[in-house]
N, C-alpha and C positions, 0 to 999 in steps of 0.2 A: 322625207315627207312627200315629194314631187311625184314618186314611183307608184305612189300607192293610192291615188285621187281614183282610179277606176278602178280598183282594184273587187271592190262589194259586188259590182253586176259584170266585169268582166274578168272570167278566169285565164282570157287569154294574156294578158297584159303580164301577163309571171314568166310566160315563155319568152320573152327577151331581156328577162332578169336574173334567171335563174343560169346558175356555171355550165357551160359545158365545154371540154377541154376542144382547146386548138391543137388540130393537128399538124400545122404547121407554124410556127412560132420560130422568135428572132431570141437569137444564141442571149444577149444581155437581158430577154424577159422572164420575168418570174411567172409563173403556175397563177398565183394571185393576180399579178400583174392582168395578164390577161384574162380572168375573169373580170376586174374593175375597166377596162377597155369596152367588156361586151355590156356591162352596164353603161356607159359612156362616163365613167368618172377620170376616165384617160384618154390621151389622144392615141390613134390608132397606130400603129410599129406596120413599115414592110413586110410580106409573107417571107418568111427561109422557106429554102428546097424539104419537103418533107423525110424523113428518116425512117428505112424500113423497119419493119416490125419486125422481133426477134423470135423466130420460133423453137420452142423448145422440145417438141420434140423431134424436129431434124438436131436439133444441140446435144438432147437425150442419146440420139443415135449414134453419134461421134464421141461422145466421152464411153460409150459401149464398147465403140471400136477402138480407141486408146486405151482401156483398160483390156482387151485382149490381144494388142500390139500386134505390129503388121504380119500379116499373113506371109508363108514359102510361096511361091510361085503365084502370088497375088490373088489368092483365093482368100475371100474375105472370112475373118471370124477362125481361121486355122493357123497353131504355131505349132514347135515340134516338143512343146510340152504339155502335155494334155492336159495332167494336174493341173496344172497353173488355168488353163484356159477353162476348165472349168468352175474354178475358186471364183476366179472372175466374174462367172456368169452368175453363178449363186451367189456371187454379193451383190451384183446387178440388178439380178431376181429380186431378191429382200429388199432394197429399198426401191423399187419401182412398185414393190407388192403392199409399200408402208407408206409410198404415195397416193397409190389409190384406196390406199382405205383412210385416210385422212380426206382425201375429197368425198367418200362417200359417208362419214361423219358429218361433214358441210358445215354448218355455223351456227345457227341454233342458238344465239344471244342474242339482245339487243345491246350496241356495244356503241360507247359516248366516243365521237372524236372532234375534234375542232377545225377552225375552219382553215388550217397549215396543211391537214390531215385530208381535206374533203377531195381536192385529186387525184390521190394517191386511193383512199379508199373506195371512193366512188365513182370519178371521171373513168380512174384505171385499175378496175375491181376483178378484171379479167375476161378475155373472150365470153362472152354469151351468160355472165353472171349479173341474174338479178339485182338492185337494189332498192331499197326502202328508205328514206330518209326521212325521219321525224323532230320537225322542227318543235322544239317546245320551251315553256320555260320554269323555273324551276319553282315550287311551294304553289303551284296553278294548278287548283282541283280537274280542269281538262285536259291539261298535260299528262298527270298523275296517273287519272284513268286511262286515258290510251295506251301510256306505256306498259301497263299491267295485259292490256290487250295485246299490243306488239311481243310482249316478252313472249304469251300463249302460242301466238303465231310463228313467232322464231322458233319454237319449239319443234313446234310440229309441221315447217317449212323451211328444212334445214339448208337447202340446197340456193333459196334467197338470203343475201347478207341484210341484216336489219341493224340501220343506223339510228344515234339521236344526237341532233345539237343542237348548244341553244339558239334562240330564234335571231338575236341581236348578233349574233359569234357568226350566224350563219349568213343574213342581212340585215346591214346598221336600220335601226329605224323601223323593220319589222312592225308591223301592230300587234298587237298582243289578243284584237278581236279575231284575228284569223288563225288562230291556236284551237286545234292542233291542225297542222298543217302537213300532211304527206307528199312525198316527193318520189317520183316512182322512175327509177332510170335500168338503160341494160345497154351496152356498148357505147356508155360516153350518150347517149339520149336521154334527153327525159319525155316519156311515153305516157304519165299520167301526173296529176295534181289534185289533189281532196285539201279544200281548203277550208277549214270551222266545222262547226256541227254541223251543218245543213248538206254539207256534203255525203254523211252519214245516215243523214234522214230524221237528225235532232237529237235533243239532250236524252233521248232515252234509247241511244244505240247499243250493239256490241258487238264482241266478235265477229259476228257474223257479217256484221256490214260492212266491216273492215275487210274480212277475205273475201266479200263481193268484190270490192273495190280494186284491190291488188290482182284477182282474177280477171278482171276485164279490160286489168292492163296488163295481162299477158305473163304477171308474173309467177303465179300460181295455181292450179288447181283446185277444183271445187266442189262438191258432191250436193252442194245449195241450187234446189230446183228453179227458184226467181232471184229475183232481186227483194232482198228482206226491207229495202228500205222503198221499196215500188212507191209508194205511200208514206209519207210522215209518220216518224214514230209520234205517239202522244204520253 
């Protein structure tokens, strides 16, 4: 109840409540843990030394070159059987070629996870991947609505992941008058917040005010000359 006294006239009061992963974190802390710390529902832990990030495609590159096993005379990518060296490379091929077209499929749902889940899928959703986070709750005619919206938009902005959890799952104590509530994050940030109808320009929004909203945080593109919601809907 304490979080949310300003919450009506100021939308910044969410930026110091809302998760965002630590990047440097102590071995005995949970992913939770330290989200309830940035709330202040914990006392604060020492920083650990931070832990490089793993890149996959210099990893990609090495399990290439394991699978076509070390070169004669140290010339990379050459052995003295060629069959082989090639089988190799076309099985390489194929699924590198079954990886990217899985990413260019993208996501294209609105998919429910909880709040075990919200790290993993959000804080670490992958280099330079949008997300969408739709706090709602469940038999709530404003919830209902949006998410028929959000499914429209996952559709046809496949390359943003579009989330929903419920609002209490998400933060205890949530109000229920600031539903629907979007959460707009991309590298462990969160870059936008639309909080209640008003955010949308009132109870007679749609689509369209929504992908204003996620375009002018960068998430999406738009072919929408204004802003539809400039003016109160009535």
């Amino acid at each position: 109840g304490q979080y949310w006294a300003a919450v009506a006239g100021d939308t910044h009061t969410y930026m110091s409540l809302l998760p965002t992963e630590s990047r440097s974190r102590d071995p005995v802390s949970t992913d939770w843990d330290d989200i309830q710390r940035r709330l202040g529902n914990l006392p604060p832990l020492e920083e650990a030394a931070s832990v490089l990030a793993w890149e996959p495609e210099e990893a990609s590159d090495r399990a290439l070159q394991q699978r076509l096993g070390p070169a004669e005379g140290g010339a990379p990518g050459c052995s003295d059987d060629a069959s082989a060296d090639t089988d190799a490379l076309e099985q390489w091929r194929a699924e590198r070629l079954a990886q990217l077209k899985g990413l260019a499929g993208g996501f294209g749902t609105l998919v429910l996870i909880t709040r075990e889940q919200f790290v993993a899928e959000v804080n670490r959703a992958g280099d330079g991947v949008g997300v969408v986070v739709f706090l709602h709750k469940p038999k709530h005619y404003p919830s209902a609505y949006m998410e028929v919206l959000l499914e429209r938009l996952a559709a046809k902005h496949r390359a943003v992941k579009f989330c929903r959890i419920g609002h209490h799952d998400c933060i205890p104590d949530y109000p229920d008058a600031n539903l629907p509530t979007l959460l707009m994050y991309r590298d462990d940030d969160l870059l936008r917040q639309c909080v209640g109808l008003a955010a949308f320009g009132g109870d007679a929004y749609g689509v369209d005010d929504v992908e204003w909203e996620l375009a002018e945080a960068g998430l999406v593109s738009t072919d929408l000359p204004a802003n539809p919601h400039a003016q109160r809907h009535r």
